[in-house]
N, C-alpha and C positions, 0 to 999 in steps of 0.2 A: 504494500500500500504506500503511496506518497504522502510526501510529508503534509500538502495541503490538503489529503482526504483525511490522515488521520488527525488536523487538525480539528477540522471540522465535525468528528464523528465525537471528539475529545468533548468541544464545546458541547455537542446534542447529547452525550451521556449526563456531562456534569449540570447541565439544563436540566434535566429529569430529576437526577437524584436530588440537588437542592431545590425541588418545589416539593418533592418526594417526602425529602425530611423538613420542613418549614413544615407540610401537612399535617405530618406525623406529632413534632412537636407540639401544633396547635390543638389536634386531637385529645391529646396525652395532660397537657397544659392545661384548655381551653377551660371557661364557665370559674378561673380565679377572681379575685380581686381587681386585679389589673392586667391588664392586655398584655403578649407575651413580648410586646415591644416596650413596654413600658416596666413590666418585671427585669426584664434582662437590665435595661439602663437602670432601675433602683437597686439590681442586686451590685451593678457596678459601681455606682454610686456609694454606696456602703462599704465595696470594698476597698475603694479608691481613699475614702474621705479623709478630708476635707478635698475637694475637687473640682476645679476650674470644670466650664462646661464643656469649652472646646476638647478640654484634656479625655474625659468620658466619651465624648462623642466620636474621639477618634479609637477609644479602646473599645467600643461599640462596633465600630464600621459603620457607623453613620456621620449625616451630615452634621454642621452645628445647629442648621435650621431646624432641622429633623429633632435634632437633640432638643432645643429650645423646646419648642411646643410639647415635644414629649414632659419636660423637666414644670412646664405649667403647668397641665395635667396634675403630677405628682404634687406640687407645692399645693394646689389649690385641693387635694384631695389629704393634706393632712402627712404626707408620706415624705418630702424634703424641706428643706428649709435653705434659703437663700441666707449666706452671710456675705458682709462687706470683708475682702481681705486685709489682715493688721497691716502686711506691708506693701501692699501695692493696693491701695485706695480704689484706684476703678475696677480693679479685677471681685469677680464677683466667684463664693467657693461655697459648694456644694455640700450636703451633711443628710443625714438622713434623719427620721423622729425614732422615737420607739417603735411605734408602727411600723414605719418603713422599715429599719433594721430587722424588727419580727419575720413583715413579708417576703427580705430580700430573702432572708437564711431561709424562711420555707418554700420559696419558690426554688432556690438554689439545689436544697437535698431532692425536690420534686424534678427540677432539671435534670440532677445527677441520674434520678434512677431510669427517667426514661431512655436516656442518652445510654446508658448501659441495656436498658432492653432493647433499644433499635442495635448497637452495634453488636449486639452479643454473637452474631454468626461471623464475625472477624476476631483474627487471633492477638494477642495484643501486640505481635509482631507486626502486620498488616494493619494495625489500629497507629501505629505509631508510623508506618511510612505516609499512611494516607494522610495523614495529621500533617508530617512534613512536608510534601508535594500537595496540601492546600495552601499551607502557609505561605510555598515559594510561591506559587499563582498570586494568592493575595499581599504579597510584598510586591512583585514584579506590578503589578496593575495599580498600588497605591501612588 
């Protein structure tokens, strides 16, 4: 096969599988507290903090826009809290409530186990190359 077909067949595999597992996820996930876009940035956010927005938003792979609106949601629902930062005055840093801290960890141990039921048919030799050759993808493309 040439290189631009196995391009292409590369991109329509990895196409399937990540709607495949976003599905799965939302499935396994769905009917929480909060949306699995908004669990994932508050588990981040907790585990980050104190944390600039941008700073989250890029250990997300999301945008900062994306980020914002997401991080509105959360303040307005009780679950972050905006502080001003002591040394850089405009910069604005991120914290979680009680709540939120609650939510992130049990959303987190609920991520872990599905994530361990979807990949359970790979070895954890295959769990870690796959891991590395998405990393390189999403390094190369950032």
């Amino acid at each position: 096969m040439d290189e631009k077909r196995a391009a292409v067949e590369l991109a329509d595999a990895f196409g399937r599988a990540a709607k495949s597992i976003v599905r799965a996820f939302d499935e396994r996930l769905g009917g929480r507290e909060v949306s699995t876009p908004r669990a994932k940035l508050l588990s981040e956010i907790e585990r980050m903090q104190p944390v600039r927005s941008a700073d989250v938003a890029r250990a997300v792979g999301i945008t900062q826009a994306t980020a914002s609106t997401l991080v509105d949601a959360l303040v307005r629902d009780g679950l972050v809290l905006r502080e001003q930062d002591e040394i850089d005055r405009r910069a604005v840093r991120l914290t979680t409530t009680k709540d939120g801290g609650k939510q992130a960890r049990s959303w987190r141990a609920q991520y872990s186990a599905a994530a361990q039921e979807m990949f359970a048919g790979l070895s954890a030799a295959e769990k870690s190359r796959l891991t590395d050759l998405l990393n390189k993808v999403g390094d190369a493309l950032a």
